[in-house]
C-alpha positions as CSV (number, residue, x, y, z in Angstrom):
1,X,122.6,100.4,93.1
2,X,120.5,97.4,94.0
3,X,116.7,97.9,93.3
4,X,113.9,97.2,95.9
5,X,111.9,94.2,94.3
6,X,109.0,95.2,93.1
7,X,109.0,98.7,93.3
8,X,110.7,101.6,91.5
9,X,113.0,102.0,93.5
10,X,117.4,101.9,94.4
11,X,119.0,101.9,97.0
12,X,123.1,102.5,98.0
13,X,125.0,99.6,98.8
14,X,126.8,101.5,101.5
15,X,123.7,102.2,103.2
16,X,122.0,98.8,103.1
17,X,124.9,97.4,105.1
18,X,124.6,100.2,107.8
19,X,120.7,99.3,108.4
20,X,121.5,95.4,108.1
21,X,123.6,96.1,111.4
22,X,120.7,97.7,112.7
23,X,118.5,94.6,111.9
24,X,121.4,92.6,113.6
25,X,121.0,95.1,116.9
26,X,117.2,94.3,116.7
27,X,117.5,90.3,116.2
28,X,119.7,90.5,119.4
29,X,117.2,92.2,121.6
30,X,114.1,89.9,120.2
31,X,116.5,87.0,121.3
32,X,117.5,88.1,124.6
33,X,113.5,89.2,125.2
34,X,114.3,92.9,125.3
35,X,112.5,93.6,122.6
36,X,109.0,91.0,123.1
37,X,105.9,91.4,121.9
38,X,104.6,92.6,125.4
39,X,107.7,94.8,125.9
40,X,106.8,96.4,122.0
41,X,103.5,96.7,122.8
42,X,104.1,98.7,126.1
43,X,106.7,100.9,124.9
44,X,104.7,101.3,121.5
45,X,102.1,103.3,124.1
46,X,104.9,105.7,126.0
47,X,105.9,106.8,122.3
48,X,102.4,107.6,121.3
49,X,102.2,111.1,122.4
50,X,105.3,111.9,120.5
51,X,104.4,110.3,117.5
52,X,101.1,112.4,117.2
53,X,102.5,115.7,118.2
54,X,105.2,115.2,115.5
55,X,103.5,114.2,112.5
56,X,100.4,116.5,113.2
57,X,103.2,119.3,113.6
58,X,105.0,118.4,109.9
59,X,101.8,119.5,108.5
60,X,101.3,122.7,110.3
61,X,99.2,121.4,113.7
62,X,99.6,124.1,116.3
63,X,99.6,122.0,119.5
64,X,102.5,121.1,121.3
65,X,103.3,118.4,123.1
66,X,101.6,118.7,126.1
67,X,98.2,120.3,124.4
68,X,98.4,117.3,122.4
69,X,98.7,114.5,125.7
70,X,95.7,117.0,127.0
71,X,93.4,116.4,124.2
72,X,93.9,113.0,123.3
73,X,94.8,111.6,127.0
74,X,92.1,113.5,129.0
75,X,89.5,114.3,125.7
76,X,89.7,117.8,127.0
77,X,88.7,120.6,124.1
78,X,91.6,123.1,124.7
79,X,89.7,127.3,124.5
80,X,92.0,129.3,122.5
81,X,93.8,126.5,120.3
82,X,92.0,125.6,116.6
83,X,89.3,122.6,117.0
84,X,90.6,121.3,113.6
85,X,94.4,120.9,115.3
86,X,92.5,119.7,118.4
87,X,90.6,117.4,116.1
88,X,93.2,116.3,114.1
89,X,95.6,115.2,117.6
90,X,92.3,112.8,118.0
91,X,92.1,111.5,114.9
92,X,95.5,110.5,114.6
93,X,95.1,108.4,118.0
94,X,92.3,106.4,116.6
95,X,94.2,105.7,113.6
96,X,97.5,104.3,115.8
97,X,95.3,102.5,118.1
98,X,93.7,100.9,114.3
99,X,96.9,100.4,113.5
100,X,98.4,98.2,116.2
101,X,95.4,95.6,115.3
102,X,96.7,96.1,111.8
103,X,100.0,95.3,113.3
104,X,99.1,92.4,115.7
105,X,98.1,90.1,113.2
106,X,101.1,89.8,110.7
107,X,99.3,86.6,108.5
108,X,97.1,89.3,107.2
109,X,98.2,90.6,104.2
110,X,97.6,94.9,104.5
111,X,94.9,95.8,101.5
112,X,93.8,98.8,100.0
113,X,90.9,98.9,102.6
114,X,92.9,99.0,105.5
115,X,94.3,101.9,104.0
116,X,91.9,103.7,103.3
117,X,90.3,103.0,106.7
118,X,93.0,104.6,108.2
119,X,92.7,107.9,106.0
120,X,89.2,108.0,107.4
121,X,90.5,108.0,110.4
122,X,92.7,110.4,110.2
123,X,90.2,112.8,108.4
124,X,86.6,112.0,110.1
125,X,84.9,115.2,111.4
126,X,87.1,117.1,109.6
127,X,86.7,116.6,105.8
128,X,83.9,113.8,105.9
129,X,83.7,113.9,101.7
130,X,87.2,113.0,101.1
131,X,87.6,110.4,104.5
132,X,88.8,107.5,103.2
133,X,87.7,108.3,99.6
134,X,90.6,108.1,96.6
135,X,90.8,111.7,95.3
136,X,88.9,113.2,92.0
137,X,90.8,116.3,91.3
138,X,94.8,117.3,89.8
139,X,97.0,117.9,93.1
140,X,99.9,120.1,93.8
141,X,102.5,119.5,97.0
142,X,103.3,122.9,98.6
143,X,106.8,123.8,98.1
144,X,107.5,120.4,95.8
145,X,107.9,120.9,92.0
146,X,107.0,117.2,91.7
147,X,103.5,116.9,90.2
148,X,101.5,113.3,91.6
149,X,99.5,111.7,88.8
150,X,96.5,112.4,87.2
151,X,93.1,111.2,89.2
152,X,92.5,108.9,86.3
153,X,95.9,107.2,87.3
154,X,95.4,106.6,91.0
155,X,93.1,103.5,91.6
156,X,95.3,101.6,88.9
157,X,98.5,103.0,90.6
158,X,97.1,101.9,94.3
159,X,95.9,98.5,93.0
160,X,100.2,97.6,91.9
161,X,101.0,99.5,95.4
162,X,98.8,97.2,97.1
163,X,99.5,93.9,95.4
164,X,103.0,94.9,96.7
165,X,102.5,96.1,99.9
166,X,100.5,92.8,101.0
167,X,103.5,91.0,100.3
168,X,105.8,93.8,101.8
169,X,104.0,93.5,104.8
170,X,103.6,90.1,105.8
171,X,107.1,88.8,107.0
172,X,106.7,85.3,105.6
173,X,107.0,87.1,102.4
174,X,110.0,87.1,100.5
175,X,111.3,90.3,98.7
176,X,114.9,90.8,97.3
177,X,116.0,93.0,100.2
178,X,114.2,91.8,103.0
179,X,115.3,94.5,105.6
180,X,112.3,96.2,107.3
181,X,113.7,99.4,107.3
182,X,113.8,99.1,103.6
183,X,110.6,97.9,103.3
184,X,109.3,100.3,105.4
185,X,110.9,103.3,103.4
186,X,109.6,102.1,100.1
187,X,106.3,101.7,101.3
188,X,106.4,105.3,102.8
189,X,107.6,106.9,99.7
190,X,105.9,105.1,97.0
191,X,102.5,105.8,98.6
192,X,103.6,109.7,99.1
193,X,104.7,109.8,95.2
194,X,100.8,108.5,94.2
195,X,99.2,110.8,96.8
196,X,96.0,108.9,96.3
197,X,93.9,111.5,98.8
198,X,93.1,114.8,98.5
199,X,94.9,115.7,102.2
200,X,96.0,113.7,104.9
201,X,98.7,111.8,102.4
202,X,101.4,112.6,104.9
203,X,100.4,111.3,108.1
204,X,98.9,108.1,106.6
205,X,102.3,107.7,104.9
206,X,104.1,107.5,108.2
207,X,101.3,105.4,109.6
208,X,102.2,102.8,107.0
209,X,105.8,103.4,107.4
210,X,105.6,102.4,111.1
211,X,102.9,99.7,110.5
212,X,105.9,97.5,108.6
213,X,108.7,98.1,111.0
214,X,105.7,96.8,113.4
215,X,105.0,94.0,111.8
216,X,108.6,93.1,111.6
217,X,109.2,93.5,115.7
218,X,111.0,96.8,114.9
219,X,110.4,100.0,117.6
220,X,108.7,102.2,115.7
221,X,110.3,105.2,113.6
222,X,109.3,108.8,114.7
223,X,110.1,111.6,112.3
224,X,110.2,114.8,114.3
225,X,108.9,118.3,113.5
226,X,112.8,119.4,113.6
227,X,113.4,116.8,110.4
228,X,111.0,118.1,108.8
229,X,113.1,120.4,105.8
230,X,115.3,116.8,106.0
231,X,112.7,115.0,105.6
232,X,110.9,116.5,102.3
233,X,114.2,117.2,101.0
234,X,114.5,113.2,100.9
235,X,111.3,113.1,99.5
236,X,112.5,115.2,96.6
237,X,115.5,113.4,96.3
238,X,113.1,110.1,96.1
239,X,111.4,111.2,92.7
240,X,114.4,110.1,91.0
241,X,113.4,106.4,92.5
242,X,116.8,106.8,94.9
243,X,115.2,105.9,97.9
244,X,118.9,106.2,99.9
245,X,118.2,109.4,101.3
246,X,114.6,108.3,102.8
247,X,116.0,105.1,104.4
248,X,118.7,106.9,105.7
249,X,116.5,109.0,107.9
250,X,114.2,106.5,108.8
251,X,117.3,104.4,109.9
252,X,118.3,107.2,112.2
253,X,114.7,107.4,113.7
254,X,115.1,103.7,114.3
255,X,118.3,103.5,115.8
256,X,117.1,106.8,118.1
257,X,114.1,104.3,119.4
258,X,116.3,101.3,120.2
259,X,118.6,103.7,122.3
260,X,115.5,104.5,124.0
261,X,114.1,101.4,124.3
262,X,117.2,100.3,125.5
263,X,117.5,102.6,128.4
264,X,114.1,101.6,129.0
265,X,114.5,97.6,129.1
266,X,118.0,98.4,131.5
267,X,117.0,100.7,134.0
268,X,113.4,98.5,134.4
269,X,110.9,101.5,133.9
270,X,107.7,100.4,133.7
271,X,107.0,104.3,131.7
272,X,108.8,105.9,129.6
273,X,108.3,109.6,129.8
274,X,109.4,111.4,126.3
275,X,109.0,114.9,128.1
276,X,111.6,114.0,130.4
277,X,114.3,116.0,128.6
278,X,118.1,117.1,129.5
279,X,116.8,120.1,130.6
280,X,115.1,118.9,133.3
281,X,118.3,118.7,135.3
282,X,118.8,122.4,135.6
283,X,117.7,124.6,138.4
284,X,115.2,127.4,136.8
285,X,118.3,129.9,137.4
286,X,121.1,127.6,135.7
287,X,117.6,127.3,133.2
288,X,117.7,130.5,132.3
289,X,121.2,131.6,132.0
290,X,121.4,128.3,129.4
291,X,118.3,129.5,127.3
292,X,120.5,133.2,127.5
293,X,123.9,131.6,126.1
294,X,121.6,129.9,124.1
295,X,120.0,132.9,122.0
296,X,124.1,134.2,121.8
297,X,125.0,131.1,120.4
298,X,122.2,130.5,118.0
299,X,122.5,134.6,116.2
300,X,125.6,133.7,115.5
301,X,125.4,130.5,113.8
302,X,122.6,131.9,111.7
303,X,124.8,134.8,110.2
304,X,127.4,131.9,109.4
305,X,124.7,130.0,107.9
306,X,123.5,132.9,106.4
307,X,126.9,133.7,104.7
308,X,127.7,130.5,103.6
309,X,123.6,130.2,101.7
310,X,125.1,133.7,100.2
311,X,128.6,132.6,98.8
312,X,127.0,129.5,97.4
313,X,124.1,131.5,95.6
314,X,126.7,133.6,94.5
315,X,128.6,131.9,92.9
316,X,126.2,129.1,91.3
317,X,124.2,132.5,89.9
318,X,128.3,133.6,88.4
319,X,129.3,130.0,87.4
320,X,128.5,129.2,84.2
321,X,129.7,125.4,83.7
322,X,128.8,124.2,87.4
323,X,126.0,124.2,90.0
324,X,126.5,125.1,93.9
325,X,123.4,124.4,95.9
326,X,122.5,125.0,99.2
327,X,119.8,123.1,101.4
328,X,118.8,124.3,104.8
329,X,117.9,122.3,107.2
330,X,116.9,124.6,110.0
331,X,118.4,125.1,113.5
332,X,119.3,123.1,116.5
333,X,116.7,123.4,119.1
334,X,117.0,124.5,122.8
335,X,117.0,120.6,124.1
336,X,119.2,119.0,122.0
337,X,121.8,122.4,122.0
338,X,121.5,121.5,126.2
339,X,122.1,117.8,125.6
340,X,124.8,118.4,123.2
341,X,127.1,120.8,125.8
342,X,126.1,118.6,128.3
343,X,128.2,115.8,126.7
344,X,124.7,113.6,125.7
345,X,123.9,112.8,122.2
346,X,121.6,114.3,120.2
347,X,120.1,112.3,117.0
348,X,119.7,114.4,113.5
349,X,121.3,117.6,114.3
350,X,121.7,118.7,110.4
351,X,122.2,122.3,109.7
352,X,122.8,122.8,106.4
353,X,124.3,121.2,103.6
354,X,126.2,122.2,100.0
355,X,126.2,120.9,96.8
356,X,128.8,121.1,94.7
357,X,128.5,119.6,90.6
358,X,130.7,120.3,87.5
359,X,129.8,117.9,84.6
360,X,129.9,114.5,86.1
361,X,132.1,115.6,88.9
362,X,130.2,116.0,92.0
363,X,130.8,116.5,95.7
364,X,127.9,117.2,98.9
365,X,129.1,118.5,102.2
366,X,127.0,118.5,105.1
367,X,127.2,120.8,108.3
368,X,126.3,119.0,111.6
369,X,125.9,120.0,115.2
370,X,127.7,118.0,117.9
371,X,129.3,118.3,121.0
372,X,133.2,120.1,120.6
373,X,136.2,117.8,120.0
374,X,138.8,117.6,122.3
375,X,140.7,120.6,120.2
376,X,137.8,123.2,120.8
377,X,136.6,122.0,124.7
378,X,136.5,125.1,126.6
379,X,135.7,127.6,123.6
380,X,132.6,126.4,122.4
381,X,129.9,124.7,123.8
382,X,128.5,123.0,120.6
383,X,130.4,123.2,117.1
384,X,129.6,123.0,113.9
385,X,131.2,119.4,112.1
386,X,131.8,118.7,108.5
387,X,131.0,115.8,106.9
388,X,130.9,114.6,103.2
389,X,129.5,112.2,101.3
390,X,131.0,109.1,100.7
391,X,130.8,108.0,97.9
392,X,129.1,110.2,96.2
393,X,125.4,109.2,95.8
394,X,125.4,107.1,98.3
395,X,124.0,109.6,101.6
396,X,126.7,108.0,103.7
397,X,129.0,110.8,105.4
398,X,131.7,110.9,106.9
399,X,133.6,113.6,108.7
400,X,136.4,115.5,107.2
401,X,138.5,114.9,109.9
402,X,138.2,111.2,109.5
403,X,138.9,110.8,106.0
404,X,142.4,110.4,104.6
405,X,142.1,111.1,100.9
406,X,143.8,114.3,99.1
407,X,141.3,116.3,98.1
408,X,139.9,116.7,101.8
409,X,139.7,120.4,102.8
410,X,141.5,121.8,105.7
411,X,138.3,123.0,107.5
412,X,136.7,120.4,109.6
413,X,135.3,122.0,112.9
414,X,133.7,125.6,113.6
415,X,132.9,126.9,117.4
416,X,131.8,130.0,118.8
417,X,133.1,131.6,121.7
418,X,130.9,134.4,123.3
419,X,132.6,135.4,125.5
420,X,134.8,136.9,123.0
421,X,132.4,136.9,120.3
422,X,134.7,135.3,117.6
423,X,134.5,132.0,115.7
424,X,137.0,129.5,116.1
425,X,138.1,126.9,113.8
426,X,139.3,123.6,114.1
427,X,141.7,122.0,110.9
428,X,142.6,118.5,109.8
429,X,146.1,119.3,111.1
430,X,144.9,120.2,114.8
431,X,145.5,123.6,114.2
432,X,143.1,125.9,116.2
433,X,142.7,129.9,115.0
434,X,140.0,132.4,115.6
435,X,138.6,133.6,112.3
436,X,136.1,136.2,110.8
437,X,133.6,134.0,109.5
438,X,133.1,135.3,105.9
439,X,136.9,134.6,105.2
440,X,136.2,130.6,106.8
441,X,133.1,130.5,104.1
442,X,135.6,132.3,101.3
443,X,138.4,129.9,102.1
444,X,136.1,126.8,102.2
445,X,134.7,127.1,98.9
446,X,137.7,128.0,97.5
447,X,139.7,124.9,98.5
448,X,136.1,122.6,97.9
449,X,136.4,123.9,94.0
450,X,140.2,123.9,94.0
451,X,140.2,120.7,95.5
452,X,137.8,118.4,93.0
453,X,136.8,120.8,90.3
454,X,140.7,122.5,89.1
């Protein structure tokens, strides 16, 4: 894998030439005026909200998205709602609105003082001692192994980030891979990995990530609270220097802005309202019978995602030569279930994934939602797809039903369908069956093991 100049860090080939056709995309829009400064700028401000509520709500903020346009749009102090969540949505719009005149200059090389201007912002009034200070004490990451370094280590370890990053973020600079979204995901993670502050790592981290892709004439990349389990599992994955993983999610953000932006720039809105959902197109009766079919719909695609978590920890506990891993990613929320049978897209709809590795063999499957294939129309509302990586390592999938080597499994496609309250599968050779779910997990596994491991 190539390595991203200057830092410690690879990337998969496969990958880099997915997010160069996304820098293509963008070069096309700057050139046609779609994507101007003014029109950046403007649409930079109807994506605001969002991008508070959703990086205050990866680290636990309690507001949603309309408490959140309340306190920072109207300053009002919300009665029943924490003042640190309340204070934290405020913070985080002082830091942005920092951050575009970070951004509007690009001749300026970013320094350490900039960032650690922005940590004061985004900690002022809340933890004055630490605001914008580098940290004296040992850390630990909730729910990471990983252990950042020493306090000792960190002004050294920011001083190399910086000299890098005040390259990295000037565009007349000229790193190996020159690709924003690259840049952008290096300079995310590596600053994550030092952890220079006590709190507030997180949301400074994405404020850096977007200040590149900024500087670059890039829409902005918004990591939603339903990423989040995605989201730190790429992190994980990152201590290993692989950055793949991280850049593939920050791709996905980016390409989910350009749709919108898109849609913006063709229909001539002059605001774009991120509340505006699918949703908004039902009667409150239609409303309600959706949210009902809904609830169904989602019980039952826990229990298979329960049963599948339970075979794999199974048999990795019984296996004595290989590893079976299993990564959840959460589950498909109310909006994007609506779009999804609706026929609209839906961005990042990972449910869970499995991990399969037997000495230097290794395989990864991921479980998607999306709307039903042809096969399954009229049985299930929104399936389950199946994807694997490919090539392994390089977080590029691609679904089963695609791919034409041998040692594809048969399963590519599970539906539910209530009103008979049976799953339904969908194989590579069109077949379409109703199952009991534990025998689709048992005969899944066993043609994944029979297929790469006998």
């Amino acid at each position: 894998m190539p390595s991203v100049d200057g830092t410690p860090y690879e990337i998969d080939d496969a990958l880099i030439a997915k997010i160069a056709a996304i820098g293509d995309r963008v070069a096309t829009m700057r050139s046609t005026g779609a994507l101007s400064p003014d029109v950046l700028g403007r649409l930079r401000r109807f994506f605001k909200i969002k991008n508070i509520y959703n990086s205050n709500a990866i680290e636990g903020n309690q507001l949603n998205v309309g408490e959140t346009r309340l306190v920072v749009e109207q300053g009002l102090t919300l009665t029943g709602k924490p003042l640190k969540d309340q204070a934290e949505a405020k913070n985080l719009s002082a830091a942005i609105d920092f951050l575009e005149q970070l951004a509007a200059d690009p001749d300026r090389p970013i320094t350490e003082a900039d960032l650690r201007q922005l940590h004061y912002l985004v900690l002022k009034d809340i933890r004055d001692a630490d605001a914008g200070q580098y940290r004296s004490v040992p850390v630990e990451i909730s729910g990471s192994v990983y252990k950042p370094p020493p306090p000792e280590s960190v002004p050294s370890q920011m001083s190399e980030y910086g000299r890098w990053l005040a390259d990295a973020s000037a565009p007349g600079g000229e790193p190996s891979i020159e690709n924003p979204i690259v840049l952008a995901a290096a300079a995310h993670t590596w600053f994550v990995t030092i952890h220079p502050f006590v709190d507030g790592n997180g949301r400074v981290a994405r404020l850096i990530l977007n200040l590149i892709l900024m500087r670059y004439g890039y829409p902005i990349a918004v990591i939603t609270k339903a990423d989040r389990s995605r989201y730190y599992d790429s992190l994980a994955i990152s201590q290993s220097s692989d950055l793949t993983a991280v850049a593939a999610l920050i791709s996905e953000c980016v390409d989910e802005s350009l749709e919108e932006y898109e849609a913006a720039v063709h229909e001539h809105r002059e605001q774009l309202e991120w509340a505006q959902s699918i949703a908004a197109q039902f009667q409150q009766t239609a409303r309600t019978r959706a949210e009902n079919e809904y609830e169904v719909w989602r019980n039952a695609m826990e229990l298979l995602k329960s049963i599948f978590k339970q075979t794999a920890d199974l048999i990795d506990a019984t296996a004595q030569l290989a590893e079976v891993w299993f990564t959840d990613f959460g589950q498909l929320e109310l909006e994007k279930y609506l779009a999804l049978k609706s026929n609209a897209s839906a961005k990042r709809t990972w449910f869970f994934r499995v991990d399969f590795r037997s000495g230097e063999k290794a395989a990864r499957y991921l479980f998607f939602f999306g709307s039903p294939s042809y096969p399954l129309r009229g049985r299930s509302d929104v399936t389950l797809h199946i994807a694997r990586e490919e090539p392994a390592g390089s977080f590029n999938y691609e679904r089963l039903e695609f791919l034409s080597a041998p040692n594809v499994p048969s399963l590519v496609e599970i539906g539910y369908e209530a009103k008979r309250e049976e799953f339904v599968t969908h194989k590579k050779s069109g077949a379409i069956s109703e199952a009991k779910v534990d025998k689709v997990c048992r005969d899944f596994f066993a043609e994944v093991i029979q297929n790469h491991f006998s």
